[in-house]
C-alpha positions in Angstrom: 43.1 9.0 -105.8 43.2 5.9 -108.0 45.7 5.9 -110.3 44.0 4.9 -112.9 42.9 7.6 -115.6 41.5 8.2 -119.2 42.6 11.7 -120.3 39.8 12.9 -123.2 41.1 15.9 -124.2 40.9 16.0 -128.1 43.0 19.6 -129.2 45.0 21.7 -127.3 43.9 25.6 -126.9 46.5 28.2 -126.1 44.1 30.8 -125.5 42.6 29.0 -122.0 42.4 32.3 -120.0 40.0 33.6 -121.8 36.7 32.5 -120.2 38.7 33.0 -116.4 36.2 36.2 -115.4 33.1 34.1 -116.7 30.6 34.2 -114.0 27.0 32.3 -113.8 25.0 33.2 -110.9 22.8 30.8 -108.8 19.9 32.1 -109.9 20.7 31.9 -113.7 20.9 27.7 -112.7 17.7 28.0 -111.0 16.0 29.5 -114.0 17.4 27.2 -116.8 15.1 24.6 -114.6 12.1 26.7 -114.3 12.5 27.5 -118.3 13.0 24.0 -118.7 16.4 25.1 -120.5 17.9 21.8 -119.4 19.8 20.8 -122.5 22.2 19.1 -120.5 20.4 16.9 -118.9 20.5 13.0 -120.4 17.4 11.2 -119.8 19.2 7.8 -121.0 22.2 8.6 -118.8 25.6 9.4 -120.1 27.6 7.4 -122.5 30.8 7.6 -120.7 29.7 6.5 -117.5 28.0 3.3 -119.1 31.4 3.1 -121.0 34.2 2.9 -117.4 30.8 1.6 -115.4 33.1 -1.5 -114.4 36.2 0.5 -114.0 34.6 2.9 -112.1 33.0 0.4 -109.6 35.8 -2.1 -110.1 33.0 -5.0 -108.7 32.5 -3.1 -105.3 29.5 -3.2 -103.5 27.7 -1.3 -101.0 29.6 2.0 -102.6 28.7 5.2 -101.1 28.7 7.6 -104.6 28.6 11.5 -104.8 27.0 13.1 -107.3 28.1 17.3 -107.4 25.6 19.3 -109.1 23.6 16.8 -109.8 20.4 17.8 -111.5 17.9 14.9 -112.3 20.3 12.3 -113.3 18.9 9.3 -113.8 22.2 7.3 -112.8 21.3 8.1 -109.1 18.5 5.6 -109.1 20.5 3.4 -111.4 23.2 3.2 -108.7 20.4 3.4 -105.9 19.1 0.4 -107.5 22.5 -1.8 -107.3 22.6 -1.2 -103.7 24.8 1.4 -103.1 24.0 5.0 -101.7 24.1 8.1 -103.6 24.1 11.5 -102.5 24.0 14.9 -104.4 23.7 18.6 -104.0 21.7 20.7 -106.3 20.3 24.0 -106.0 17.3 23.7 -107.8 14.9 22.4 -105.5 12.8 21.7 -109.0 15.3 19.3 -110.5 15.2 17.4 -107.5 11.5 17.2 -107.2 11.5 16.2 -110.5 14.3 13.2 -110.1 11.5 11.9 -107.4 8.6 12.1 -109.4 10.1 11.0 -112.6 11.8 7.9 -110.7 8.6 6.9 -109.3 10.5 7.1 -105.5 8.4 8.8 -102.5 10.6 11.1 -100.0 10.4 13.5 -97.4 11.9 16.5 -96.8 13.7 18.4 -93.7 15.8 21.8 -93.5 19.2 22.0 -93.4 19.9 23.6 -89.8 23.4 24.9 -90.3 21.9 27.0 -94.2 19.1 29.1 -93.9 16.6 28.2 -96.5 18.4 25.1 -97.8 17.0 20.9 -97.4 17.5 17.6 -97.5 15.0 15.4 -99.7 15.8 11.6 -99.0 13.7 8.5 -100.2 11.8 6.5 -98.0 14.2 3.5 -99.0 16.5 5.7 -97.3 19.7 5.2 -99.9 19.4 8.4 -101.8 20.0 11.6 -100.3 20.0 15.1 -102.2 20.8 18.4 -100.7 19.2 21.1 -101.8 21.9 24.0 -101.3 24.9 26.2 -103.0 27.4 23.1 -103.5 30.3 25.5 -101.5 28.0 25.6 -98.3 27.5 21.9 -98.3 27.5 20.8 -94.9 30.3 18.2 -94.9 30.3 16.7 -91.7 26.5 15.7 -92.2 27.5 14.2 -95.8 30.5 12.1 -94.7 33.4 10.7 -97.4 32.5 9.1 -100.2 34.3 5.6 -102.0 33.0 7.2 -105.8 32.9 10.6 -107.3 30.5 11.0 -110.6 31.3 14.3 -112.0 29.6 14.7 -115.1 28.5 18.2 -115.7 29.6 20.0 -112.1 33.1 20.8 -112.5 32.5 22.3 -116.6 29.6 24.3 -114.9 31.1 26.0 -111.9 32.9 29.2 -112.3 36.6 29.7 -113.3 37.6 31.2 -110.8 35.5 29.1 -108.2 37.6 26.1 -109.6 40.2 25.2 -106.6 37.9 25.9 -104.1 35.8 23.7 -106.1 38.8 20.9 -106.1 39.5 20.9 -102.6 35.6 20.4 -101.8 35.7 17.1 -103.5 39.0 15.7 -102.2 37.8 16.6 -98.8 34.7 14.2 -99.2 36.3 11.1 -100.7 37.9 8.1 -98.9 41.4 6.8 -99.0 41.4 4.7 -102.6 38.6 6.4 -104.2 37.3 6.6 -107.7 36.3 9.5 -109.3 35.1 9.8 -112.7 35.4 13.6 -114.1 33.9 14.1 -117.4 34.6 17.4 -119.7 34.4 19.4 -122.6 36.9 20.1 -125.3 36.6 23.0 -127.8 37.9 26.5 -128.6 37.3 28.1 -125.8 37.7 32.1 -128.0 34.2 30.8 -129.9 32.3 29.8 -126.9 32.0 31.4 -123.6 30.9 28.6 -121.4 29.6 26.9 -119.6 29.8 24.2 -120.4 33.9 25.6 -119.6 36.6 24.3 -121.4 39.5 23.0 -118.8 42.7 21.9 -119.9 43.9 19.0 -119.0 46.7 20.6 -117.1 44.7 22.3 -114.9 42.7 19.1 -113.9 45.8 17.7 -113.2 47.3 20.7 -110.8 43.9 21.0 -109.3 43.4 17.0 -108.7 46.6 16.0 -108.1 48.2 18.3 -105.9 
């Protein structure tokens, strides 16, 4: 991993275990996009990506960029647009019919052979690909590794205890001198129960930099 980091923690909590046996199911995801309960989603894109955009490409071109989790972020057409390629995973099929209508790009669709019930919706420029499919059944060998990581609202949203499985995912996908740009939450986690999740900083360390 590149070495370089921005650590955004604000307060320290003590009390960090107790959102560990939180659990959101699949299905809950799915229905905050049929009820249109997407809070979370930025339609001008997010401030702290347009804040390290340079350090985060570091003038690169051609950049293959991963997107976990990705919704309908709009920064996949922004980076699509600059000429590099993006993929993401998803498992609303809705959010990413929406990102193609919204964006104005035509795509096709094909299933995912090795996940029963899961696809692959890629525009017809060919440089955006998004799986539709549980982000820990992502077909890795069909994805390949990845020079950027954008992880704006995947690692707060996955489960605590799905967290290092999570970690090891994303290391296995990215190239030797890779960026990856992890964006989270700070709060007490006793007043909320998630997700968004609150991670410490220490645990992003153990889990990033083992």
């Amino acid at each position: 991993m590149d070495d370089t980091r921005t650590l955004l923690d604000i307060e320290k909590h003590p009390n960090t275990e107790v959102q560990k046996n939180q659990v959101r199911t699949l299905e809950e995801w799915q229905k905050k996009w049929v009820d249109r309960n997407i809070t979370f989603h930025q339609e001008q894109g997010h401030q702290l990506l347009k804040k390290y955009l340079d350090t985060f490409l570091k003038g690169e071109s051609g950049l293959r960029i991963f997107f976990p989790l990705c919704g309908k972020a709009v920064e996949m057409k922004w980076f699509a647009d600059q000429g590099h390629s993006v993929v993401g995973v998803e498992i609303s099929e809705l959010a990413i019919r929406d990102f193609f209508t919204e964006q104005n790009l035509s795509y096709s669709e094909e299933p995912i052979m090795e996940i029963p019930g899961a696809k692959v919706f890629k525009s017809s420029s060919g440089n955006i690909s998004l799986y539709c499919c549980n982000i820990f059944d992502l077909p890795r060998a069909n994805v390949g590794k990845f020079d950027r990581i954008w992880d704006r609202a995947s690692f707060v949203a996955v489960n605590p205890g799905d967290r290092e499985r999570y970690a090891d995912i994303m290391m296995s996908l990215a190239r030797k001198g890779f960026r990856y740009l992890l964006s989270v939450v700070s709060y007490d986690p006793t007043k909320h129960a998630g997700p968004p999740f609150y991670v410490p900083e220490a645990e992003v360390k153990s889990l990033f930099e083992k």
